[in-house]
Backbone as CSV, one residue per row, in Angstrom:
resi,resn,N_x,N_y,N_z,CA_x,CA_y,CA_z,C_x,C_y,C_z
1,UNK,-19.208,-101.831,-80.766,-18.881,-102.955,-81.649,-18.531,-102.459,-83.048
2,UNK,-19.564,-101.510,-83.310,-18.936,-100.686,-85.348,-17.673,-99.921,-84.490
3,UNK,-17.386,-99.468,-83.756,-16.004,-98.936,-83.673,-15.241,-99.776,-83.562
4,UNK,-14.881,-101.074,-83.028,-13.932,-102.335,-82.951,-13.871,-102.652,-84.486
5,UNK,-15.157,-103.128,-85.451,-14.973,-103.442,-86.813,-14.035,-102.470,-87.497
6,UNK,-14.790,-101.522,-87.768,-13.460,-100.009,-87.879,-12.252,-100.078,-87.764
7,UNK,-11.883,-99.651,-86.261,-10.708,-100.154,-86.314,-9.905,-101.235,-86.832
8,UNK,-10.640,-102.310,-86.595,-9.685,-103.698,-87.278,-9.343,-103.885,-88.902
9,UNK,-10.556,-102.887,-89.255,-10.729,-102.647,-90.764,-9.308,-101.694,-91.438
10,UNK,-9.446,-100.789,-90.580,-8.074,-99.728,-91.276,-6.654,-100.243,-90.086
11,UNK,-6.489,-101.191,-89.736,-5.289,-101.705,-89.302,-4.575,-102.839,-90.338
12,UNK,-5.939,-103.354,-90.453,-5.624,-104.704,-91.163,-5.208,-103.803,-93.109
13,UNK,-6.224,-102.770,-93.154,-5.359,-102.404,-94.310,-3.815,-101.311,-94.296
14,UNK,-3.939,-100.863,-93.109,-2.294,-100.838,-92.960,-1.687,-102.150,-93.001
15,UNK,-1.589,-103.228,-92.417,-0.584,-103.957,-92.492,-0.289,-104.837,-93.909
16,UNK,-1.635,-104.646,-94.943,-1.995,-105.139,-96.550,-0.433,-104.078,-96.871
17,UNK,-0.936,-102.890,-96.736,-0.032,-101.850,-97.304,1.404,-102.112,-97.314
18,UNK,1.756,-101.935,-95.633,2.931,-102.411,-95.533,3.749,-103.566,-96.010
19,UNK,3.138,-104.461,-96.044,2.934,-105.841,-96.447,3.583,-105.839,-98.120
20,UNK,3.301,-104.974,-99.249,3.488,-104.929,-100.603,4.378,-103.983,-100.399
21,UNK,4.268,-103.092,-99.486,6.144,-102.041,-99.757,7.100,-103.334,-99.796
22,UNK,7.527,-103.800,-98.372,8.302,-104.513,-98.215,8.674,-105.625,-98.995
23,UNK,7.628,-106.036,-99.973,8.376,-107.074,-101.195,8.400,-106.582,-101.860
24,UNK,8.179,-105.483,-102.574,8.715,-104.783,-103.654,9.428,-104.517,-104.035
25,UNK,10.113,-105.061,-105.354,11.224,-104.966,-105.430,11.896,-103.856,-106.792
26,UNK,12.422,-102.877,-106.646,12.277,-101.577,-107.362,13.760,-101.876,-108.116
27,UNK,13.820,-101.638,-109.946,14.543,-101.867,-110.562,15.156,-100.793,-110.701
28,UNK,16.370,-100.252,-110.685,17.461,-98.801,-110.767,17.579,-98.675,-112.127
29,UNK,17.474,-99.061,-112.842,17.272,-99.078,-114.459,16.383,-97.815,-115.065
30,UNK,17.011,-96.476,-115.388,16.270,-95.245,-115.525,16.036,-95.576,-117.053
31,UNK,14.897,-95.688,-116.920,14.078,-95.517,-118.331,14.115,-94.449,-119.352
32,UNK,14.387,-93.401,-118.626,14.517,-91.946,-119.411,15.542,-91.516,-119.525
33,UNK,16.135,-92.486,-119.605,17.872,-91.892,-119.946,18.137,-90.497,-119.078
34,UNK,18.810,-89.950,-119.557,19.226,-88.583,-118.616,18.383,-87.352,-118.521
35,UNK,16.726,-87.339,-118.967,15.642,-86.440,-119.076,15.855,-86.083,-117.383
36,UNK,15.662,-84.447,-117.597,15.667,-84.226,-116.425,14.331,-84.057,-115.986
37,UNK,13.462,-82.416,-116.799,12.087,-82.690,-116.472,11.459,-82.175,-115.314
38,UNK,10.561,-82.275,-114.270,10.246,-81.922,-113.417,10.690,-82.387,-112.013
39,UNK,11.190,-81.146,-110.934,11.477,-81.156,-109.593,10.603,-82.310,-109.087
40,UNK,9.704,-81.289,-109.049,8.292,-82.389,-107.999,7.879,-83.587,-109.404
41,UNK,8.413,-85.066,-108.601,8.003,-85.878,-109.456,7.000,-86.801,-108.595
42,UNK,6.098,-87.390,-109.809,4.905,-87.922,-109.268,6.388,-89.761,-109.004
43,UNK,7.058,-90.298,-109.954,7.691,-91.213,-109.816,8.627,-90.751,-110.763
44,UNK,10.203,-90.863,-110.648,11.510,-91.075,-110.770,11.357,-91.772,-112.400
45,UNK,11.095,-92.878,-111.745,11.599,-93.809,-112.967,10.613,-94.762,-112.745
46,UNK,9.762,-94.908,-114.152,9.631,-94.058,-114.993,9.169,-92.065,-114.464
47,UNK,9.838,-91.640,-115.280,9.715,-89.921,-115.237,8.079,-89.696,-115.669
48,UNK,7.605,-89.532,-114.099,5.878,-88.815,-114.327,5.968,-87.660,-113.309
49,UNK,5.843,-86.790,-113.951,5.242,-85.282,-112.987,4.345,-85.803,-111.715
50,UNK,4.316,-84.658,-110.699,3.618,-84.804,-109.687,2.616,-83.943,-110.179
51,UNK,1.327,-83.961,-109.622,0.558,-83.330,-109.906,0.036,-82.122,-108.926
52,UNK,-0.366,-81.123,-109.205,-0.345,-79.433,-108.326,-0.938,-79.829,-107.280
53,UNK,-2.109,-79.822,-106.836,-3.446,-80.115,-106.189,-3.237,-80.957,-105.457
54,UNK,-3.082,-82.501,-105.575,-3.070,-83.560,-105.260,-1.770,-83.986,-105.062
55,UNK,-1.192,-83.850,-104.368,-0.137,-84.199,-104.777,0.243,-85.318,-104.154
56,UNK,1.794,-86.101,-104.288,2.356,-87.110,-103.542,3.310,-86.704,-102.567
57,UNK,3.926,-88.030,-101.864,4.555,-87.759,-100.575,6.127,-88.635,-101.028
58,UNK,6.156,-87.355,-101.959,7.989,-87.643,-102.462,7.581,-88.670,-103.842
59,UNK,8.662,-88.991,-104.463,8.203,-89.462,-105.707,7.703,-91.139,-105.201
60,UNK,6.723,-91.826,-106.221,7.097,-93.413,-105.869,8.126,-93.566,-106.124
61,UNK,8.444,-94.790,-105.319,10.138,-95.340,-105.520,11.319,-94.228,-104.689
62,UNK,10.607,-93.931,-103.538,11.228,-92.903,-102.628,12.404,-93.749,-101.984
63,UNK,13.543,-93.171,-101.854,14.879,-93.368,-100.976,14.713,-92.956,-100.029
64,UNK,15.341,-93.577,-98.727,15.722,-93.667,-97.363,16.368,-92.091,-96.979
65,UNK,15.624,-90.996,-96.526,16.665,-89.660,-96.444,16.304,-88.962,-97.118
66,UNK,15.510,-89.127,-97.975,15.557,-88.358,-99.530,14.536,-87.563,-98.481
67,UNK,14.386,-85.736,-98.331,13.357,-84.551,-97.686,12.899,-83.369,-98.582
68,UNK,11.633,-83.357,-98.719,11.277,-82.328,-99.284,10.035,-81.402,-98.585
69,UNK,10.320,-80.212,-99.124,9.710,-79.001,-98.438,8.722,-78.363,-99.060
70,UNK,7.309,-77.941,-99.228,6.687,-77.478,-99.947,5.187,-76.761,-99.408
71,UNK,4.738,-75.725,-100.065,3.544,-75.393,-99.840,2.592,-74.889,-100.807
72,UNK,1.392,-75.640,-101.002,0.369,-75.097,-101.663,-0.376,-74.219,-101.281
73,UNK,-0.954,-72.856,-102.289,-1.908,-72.164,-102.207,-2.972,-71.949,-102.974
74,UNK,-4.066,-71.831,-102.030,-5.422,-71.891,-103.784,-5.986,-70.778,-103.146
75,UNK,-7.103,-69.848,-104.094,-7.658,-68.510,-103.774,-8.588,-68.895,-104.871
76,UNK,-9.718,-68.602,-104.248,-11.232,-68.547,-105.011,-11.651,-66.954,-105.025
77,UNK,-11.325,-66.618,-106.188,-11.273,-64.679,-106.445,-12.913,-65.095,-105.431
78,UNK,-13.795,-64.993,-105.696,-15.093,-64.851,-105.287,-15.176,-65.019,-103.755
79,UNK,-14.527,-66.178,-102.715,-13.986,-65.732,-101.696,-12.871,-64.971,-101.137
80,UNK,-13.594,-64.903,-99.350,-12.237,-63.291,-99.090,-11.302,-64.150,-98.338
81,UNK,-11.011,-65.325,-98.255,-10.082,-66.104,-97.723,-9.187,-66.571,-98.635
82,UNK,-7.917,-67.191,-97.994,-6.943,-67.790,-98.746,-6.291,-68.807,-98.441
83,UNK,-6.701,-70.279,-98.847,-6.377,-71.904,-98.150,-5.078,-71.945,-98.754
84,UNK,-4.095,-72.478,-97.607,-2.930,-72.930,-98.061,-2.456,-73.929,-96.913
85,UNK,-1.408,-74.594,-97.314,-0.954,-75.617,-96.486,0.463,-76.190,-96.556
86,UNK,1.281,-75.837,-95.764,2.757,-75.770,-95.583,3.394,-77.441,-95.513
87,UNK,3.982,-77.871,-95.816,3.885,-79.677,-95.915,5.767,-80.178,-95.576
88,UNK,5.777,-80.875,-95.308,7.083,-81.835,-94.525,7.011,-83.094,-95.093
89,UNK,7.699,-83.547,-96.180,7.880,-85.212,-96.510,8.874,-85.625,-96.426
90,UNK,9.167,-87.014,-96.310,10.984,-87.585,-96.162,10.453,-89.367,-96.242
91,UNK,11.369,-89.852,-97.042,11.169,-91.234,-97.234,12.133,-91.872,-95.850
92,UNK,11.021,-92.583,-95.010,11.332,-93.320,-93.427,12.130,-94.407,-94.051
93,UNK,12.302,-95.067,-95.218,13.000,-96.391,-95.829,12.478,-95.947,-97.184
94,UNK,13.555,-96.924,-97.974,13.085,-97.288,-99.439,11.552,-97.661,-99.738
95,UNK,10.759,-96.930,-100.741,9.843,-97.191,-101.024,8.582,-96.650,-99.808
96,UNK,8.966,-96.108,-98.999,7.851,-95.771,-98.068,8.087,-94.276,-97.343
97,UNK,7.419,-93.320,-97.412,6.945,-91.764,-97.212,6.522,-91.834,-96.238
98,UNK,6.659,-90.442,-95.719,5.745,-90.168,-94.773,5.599,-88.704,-94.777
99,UNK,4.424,-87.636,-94.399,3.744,-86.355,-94.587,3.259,-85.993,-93.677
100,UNK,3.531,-84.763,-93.155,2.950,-84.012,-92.215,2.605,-83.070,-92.874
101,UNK,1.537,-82.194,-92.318,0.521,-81.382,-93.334,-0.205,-80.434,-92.060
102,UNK,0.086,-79.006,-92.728,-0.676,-78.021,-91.988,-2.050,-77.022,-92.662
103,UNK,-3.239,-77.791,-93.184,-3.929,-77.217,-93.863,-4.465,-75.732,-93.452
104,UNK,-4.376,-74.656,-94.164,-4.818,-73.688,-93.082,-5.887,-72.750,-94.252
105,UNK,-6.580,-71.512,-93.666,-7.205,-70.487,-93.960,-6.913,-69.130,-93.515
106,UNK,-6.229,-68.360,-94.294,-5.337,-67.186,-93.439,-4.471,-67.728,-92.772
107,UNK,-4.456,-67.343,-91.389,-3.662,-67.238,-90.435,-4.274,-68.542,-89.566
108,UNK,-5.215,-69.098,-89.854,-5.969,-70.231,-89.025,-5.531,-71.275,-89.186
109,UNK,-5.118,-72.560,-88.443,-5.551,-73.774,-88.357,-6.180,-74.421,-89.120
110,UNK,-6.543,-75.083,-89.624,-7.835,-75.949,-89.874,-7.810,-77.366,-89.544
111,UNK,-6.979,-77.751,-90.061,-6.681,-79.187,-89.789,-5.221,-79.526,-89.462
112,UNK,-5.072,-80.625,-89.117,-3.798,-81.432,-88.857,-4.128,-82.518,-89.941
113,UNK,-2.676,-83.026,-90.767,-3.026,-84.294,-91.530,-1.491,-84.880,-91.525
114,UNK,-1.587,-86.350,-91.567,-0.645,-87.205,-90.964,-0.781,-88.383,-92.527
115,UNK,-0.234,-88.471,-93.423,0.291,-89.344,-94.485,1.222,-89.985,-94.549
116,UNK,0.865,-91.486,-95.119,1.452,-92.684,-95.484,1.941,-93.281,-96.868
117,UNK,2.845,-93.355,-97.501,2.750,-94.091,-99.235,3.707,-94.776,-99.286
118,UNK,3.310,-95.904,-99.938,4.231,-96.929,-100.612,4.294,-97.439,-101.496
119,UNK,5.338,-97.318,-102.087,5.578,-98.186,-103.809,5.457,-100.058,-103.716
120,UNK,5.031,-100.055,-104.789,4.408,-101.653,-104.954,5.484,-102.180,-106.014
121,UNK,5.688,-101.210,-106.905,6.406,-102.069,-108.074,6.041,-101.574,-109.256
122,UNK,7.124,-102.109,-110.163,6.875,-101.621,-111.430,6.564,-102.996,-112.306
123,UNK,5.560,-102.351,-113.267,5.711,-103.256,-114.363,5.318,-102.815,-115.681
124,UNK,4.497,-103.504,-117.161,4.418,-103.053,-118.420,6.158,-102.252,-119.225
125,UNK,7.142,-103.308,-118.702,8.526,-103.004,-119.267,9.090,-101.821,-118.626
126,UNK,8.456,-101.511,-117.498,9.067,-100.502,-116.321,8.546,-99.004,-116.914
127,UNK,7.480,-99.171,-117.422,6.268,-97.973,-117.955,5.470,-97.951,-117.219
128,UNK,5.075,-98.796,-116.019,4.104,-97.933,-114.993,4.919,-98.380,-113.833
129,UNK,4.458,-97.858,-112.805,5.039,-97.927,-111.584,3.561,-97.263,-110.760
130,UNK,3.446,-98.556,-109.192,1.797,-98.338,-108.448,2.430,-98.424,-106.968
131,UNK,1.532,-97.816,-106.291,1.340,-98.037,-104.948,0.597,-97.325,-104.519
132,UNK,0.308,-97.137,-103.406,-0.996,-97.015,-101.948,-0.459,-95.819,-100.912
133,UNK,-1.317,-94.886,-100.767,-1.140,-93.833,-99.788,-2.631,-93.710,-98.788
134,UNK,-1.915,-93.760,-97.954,-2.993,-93.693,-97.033,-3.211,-91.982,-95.637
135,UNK,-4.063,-91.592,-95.759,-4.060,-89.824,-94.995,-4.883,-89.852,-94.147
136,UNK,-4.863,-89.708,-92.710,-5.453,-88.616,-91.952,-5.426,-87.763,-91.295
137,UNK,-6.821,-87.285,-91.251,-6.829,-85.976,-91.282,-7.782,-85.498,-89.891
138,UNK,-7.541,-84.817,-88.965,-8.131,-84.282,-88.008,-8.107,-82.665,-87.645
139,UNK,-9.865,-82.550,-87.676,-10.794,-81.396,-88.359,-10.734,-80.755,-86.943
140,UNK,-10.103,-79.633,-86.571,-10.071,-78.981,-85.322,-11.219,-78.138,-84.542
141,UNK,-11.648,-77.717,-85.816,-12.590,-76.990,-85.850,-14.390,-77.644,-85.524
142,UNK,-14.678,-78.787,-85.985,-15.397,-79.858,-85.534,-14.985,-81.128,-84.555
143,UNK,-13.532,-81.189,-84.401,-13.179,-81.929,-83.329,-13.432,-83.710,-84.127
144,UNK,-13.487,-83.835,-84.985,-13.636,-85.216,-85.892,-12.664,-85.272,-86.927
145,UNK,-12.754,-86.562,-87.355,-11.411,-87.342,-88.404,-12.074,-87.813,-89.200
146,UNK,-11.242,-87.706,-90.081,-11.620,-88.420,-91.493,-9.960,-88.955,-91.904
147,UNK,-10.310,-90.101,-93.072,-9.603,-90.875,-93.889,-9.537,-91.319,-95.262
148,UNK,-8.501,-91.439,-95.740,-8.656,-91.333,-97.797,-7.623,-92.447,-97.587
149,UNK,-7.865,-93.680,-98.518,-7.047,-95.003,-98.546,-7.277,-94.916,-100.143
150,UNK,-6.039,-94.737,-100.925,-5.483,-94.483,-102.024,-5.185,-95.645,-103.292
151,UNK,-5.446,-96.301,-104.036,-4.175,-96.455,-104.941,-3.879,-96.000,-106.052
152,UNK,-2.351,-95.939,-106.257,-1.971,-95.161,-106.991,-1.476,-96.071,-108.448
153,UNK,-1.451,-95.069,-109.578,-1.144,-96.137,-110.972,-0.323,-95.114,-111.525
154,UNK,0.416,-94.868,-111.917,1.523,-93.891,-112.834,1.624,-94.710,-114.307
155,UNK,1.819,-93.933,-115.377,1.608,-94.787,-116.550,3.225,-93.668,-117.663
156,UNK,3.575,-94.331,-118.304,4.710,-93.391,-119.091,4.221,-93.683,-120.432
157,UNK,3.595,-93.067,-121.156,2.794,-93.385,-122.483,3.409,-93.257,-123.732
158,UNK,4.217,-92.475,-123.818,5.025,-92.294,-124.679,6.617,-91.097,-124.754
159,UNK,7.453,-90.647,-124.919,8.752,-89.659,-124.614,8.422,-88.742,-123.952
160,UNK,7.212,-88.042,-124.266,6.784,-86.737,-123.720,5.478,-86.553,-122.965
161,UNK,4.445,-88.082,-122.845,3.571,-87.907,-122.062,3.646,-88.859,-121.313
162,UNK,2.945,-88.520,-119.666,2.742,-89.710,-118.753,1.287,-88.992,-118.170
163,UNK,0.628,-90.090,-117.297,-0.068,-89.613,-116.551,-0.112,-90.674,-115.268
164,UNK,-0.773,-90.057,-114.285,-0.805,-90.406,-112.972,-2.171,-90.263,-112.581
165,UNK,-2.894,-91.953,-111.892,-4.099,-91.579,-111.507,-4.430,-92.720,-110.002
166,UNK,-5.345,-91.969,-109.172,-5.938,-91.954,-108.011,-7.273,-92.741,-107.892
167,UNK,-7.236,-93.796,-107.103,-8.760,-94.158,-106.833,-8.716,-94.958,-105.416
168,UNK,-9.638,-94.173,-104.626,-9.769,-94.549,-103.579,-10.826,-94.254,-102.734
169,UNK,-11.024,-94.481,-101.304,-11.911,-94.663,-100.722,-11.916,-92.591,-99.785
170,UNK,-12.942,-91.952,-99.368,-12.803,-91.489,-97.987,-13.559,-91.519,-96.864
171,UNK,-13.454,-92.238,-95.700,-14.188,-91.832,-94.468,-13.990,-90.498,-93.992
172,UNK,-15.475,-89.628,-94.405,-15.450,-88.479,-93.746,-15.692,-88.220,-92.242
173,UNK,-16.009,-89.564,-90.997,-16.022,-89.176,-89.875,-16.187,-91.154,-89.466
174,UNK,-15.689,-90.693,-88.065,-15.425,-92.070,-87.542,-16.537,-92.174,-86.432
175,UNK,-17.867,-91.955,-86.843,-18.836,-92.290,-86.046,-19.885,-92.812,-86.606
176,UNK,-21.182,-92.875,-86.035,-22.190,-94.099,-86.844,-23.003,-92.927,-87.751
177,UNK,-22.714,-91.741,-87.766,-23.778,-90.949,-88.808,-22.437,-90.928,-90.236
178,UNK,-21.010,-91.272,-89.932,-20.211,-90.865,-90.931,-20.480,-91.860,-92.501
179,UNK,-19.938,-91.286,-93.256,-20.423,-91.666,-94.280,-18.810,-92.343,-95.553
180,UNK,-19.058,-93.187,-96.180,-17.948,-92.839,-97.283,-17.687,-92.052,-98.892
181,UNK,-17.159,-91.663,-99.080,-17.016,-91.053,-100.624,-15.538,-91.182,-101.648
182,UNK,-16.323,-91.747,-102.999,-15.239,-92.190,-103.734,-14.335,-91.001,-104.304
183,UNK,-13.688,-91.460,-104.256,-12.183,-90.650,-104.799,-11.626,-90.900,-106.128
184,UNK,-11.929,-90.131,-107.189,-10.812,-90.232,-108.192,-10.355,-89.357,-109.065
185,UNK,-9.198,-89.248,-109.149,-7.761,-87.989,-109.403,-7.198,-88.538,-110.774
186,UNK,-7.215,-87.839,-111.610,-6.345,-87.983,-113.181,-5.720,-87.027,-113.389
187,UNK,-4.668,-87.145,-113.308,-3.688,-85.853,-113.981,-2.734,-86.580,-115.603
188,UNK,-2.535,-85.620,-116.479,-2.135,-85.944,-117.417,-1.063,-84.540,-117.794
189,UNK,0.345,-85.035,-118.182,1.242,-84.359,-118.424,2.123,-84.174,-119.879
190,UNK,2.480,-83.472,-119.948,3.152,-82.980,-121.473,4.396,-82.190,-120.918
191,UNK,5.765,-83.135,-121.398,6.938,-82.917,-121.064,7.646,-81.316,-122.175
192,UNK,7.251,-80.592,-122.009,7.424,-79.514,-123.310,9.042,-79.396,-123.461
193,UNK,9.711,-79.262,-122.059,11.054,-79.272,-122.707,11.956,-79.684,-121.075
194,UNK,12.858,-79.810,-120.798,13.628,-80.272,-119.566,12.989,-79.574,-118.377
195,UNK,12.536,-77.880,-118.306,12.592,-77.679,-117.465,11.056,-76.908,-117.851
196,UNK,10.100,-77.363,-118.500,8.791,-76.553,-118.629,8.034,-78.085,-118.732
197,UNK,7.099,-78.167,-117.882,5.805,-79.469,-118.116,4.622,-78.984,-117.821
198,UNK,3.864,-79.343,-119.199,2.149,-79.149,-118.983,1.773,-79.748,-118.444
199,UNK,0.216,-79.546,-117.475,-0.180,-80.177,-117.316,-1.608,-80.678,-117.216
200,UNK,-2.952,-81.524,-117.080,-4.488,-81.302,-116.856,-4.263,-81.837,-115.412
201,UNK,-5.085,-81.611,-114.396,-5.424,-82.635,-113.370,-6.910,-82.546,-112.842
202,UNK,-7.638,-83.353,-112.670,-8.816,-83.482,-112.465,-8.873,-84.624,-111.440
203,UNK,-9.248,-83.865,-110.304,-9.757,-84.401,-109.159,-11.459,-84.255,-108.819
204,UNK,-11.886,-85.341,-107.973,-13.072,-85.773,-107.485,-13.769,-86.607,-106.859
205,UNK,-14.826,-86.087,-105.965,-15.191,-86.979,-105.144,-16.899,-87.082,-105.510
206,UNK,-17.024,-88.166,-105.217,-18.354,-88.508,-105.119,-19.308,-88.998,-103.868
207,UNK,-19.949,-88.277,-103.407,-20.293,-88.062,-101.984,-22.081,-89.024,-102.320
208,UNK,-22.240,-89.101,-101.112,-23.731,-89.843,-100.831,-25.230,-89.313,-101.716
209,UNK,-25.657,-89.845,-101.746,-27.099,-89.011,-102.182,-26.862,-88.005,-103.459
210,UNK,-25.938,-88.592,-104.244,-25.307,-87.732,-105.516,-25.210,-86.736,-105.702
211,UNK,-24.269,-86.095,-104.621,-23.341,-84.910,-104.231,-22.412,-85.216,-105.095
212,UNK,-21.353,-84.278,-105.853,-20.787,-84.414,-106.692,-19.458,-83.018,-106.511
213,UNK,-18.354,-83.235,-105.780,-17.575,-81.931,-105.962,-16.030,-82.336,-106.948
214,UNK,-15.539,-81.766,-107.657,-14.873,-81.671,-109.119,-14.093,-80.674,-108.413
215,UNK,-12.555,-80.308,-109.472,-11.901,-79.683,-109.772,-11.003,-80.112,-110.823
216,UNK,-11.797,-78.871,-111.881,-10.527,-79.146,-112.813,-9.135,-77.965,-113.181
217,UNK,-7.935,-78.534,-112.994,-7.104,-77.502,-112.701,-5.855,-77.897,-114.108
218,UNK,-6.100,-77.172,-115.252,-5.064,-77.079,-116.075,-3.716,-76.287,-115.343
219,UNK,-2.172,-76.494,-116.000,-1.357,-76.089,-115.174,0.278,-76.034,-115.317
220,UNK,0.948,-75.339,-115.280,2.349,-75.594,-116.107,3.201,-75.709,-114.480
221,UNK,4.463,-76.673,-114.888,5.873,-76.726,-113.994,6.684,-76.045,-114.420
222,UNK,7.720,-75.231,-114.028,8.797,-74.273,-114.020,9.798,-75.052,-112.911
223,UNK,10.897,-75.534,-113.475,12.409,-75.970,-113.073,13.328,-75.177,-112.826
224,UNK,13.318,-74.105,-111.953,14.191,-73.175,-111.516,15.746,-73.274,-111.310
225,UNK,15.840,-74.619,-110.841,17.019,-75.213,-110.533,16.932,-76.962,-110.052
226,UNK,17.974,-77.185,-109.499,18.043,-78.718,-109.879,16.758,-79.012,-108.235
227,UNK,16.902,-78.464,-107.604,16.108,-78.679,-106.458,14.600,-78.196,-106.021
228,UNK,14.414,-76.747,-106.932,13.510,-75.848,-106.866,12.469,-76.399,-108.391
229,UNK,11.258,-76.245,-108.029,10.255,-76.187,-108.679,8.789,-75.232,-108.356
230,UNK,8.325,-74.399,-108.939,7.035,-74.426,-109.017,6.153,-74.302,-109.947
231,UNK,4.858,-74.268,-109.308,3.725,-75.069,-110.354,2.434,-73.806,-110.187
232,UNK,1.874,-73.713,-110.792,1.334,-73.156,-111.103,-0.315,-73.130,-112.228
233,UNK,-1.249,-72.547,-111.383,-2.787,-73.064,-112.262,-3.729,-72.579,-112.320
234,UNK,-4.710,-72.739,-113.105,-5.663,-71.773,-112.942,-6.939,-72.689,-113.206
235,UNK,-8.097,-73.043,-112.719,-9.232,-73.910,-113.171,-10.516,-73.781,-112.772
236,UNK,-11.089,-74.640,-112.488,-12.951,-74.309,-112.446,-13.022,-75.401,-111.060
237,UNK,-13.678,-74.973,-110.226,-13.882,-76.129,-109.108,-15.920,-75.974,-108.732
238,UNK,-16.009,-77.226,-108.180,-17.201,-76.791,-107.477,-17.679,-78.070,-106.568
239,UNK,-17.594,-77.292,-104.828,-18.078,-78.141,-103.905,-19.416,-77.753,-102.902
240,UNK,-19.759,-78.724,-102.251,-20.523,-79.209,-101.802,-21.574,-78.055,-102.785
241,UNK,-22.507,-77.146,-102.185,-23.616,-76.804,-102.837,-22.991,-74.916,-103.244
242,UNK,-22.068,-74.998,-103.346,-21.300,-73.866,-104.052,-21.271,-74.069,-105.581
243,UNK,-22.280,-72.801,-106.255,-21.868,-72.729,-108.067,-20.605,-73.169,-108.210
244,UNK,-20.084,-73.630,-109.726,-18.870,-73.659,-110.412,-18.066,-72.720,-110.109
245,UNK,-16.995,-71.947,-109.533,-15.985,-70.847,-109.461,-14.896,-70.984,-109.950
246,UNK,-14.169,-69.942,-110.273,-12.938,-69.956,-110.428,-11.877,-70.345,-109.617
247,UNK,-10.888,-71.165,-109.657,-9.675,-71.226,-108.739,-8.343,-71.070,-109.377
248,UNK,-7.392,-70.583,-108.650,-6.121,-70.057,-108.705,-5.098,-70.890,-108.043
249,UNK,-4.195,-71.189,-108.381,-3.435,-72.037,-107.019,-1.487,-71.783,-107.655
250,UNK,-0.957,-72.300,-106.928,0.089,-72.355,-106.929,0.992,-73.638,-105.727
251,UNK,2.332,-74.017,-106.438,2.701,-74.609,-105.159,4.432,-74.150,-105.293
252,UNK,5.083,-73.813,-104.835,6.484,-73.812,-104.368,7.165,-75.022,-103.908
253,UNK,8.016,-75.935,-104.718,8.479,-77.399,-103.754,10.106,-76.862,-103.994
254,UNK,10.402,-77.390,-102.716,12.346,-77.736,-102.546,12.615,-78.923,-101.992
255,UNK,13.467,-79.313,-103.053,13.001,-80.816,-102.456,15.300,-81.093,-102.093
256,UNK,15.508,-82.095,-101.259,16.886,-81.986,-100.427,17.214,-83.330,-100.915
């Protein structure tokens, strides 16, 4: 019977989701005049960076066709492994993404992850622009799933700063011991010049019984060309019952 509730629970908020793509109605009116700025964008118009870590599934306000190619890597000097994850996005229609995701460790597997996003709309004089991403994710290695139900807020604050932020839900397992944990992601950007953007991003979850895992990842964009971007970072993370460490990361995007 909790597995029937469940289910009806994350169907019914797919079809909420779907439900606000499809009336949304997205204004072509570029706010930023001809700023070019960063490859990997968190949203178009208004012009907000994507953020390293966290990232999105093509900009909000994604076109029908529009494909991009990318992979993140992070390295914790203090571990002897190296997590990275090779990624596939392409907008299925206007306003709606979709992500395939190969999280791995070395040469390993780890997970499979399957992502959803959709733009809602713009408003505040076409200075923010919101919508909803929804991910899962299935753990190979434990043979269980988990889920992160998103929304998203993009904000354009002034010529040279925007930021982009995250709050949402995650089911870490779809059985009666699983549990939920809140989600929330702030990244904040500094447009330095067409083809250089600063950036902060601070991600986090807040787990049961006041578990607490953070990452904060300061971080610059490099505009190689009109298609090519990467990003690049260096910050402090710390999960489950692991001290504070150092992390390293990088991401490579080509976007078509």
């Amino acid at each position: 019977m909790r597995s029937r509730y469940r289910q009806s629970f994350f169907l019914a908020l797919i079809w909420i989701c779907f439900s606000a793509t499809t009336e949304a109605h997205i204004d072509e009116t570029d706010l930023n005049g001809d700023m070019e700025g960063d490859t990997a964008l968190s949203s178009e118009n208004p012009h907000i960076p994507e953020p390293m870590v966290f990232d999105l599934i093509r900009p909000l306000g994604v076109k029908q066709g529009e494909v991009e190619i990318n992979t993140l890597v992070m390295r914790d000097p203090a571990q002897a492994h190296t997590e990275w994850a090779p990624e596939f996005e392409i907008g299925i229609r206007d306003n709606l993404a979709i992500e395939f995701e190969l999280p791995m460790q070395n040469s390993r597997i780890e997970s499979y992850k399957l992502a959803l996003q959709g733009t809602m709309g713009r408003f505040f004089d076409r200075r923010a622009i919101h919508g909803w991403q929804l991910i899962g994710y299935y753990d190979r290695e434990h043979g269980s799933y988990k889920m992160d139900s998103l929304y998203l807020l993009g904000l354009r604050l002034a010529d040279q700063f925007s930021t982009l932020n995250m709050l949402g839900l995650r089911r870490d397992d779809f059985n009666p011991a699983g549990t939920f944990s809140g989600l929330f992601n702030s990244a904040w950007f500094y447009d330095y010049s067409q083809k250089v953007t600063l950036g902060l991003e601070f991600n986090s979850e807040f787990k049961s019984h006041g578990k607490w895992n953070y990452l904060v990842m300061p971080q610059i964009h490099l505009d190689f060309a009109s298609h090519t971007s990467l990003q690049l970072g260096v910050g402090l993370s710390q999960y489950e019952a692991r001290k504070t460490g150092l992390q390293t990361g990088l991401r490579l995007i080509y976007a078509f």
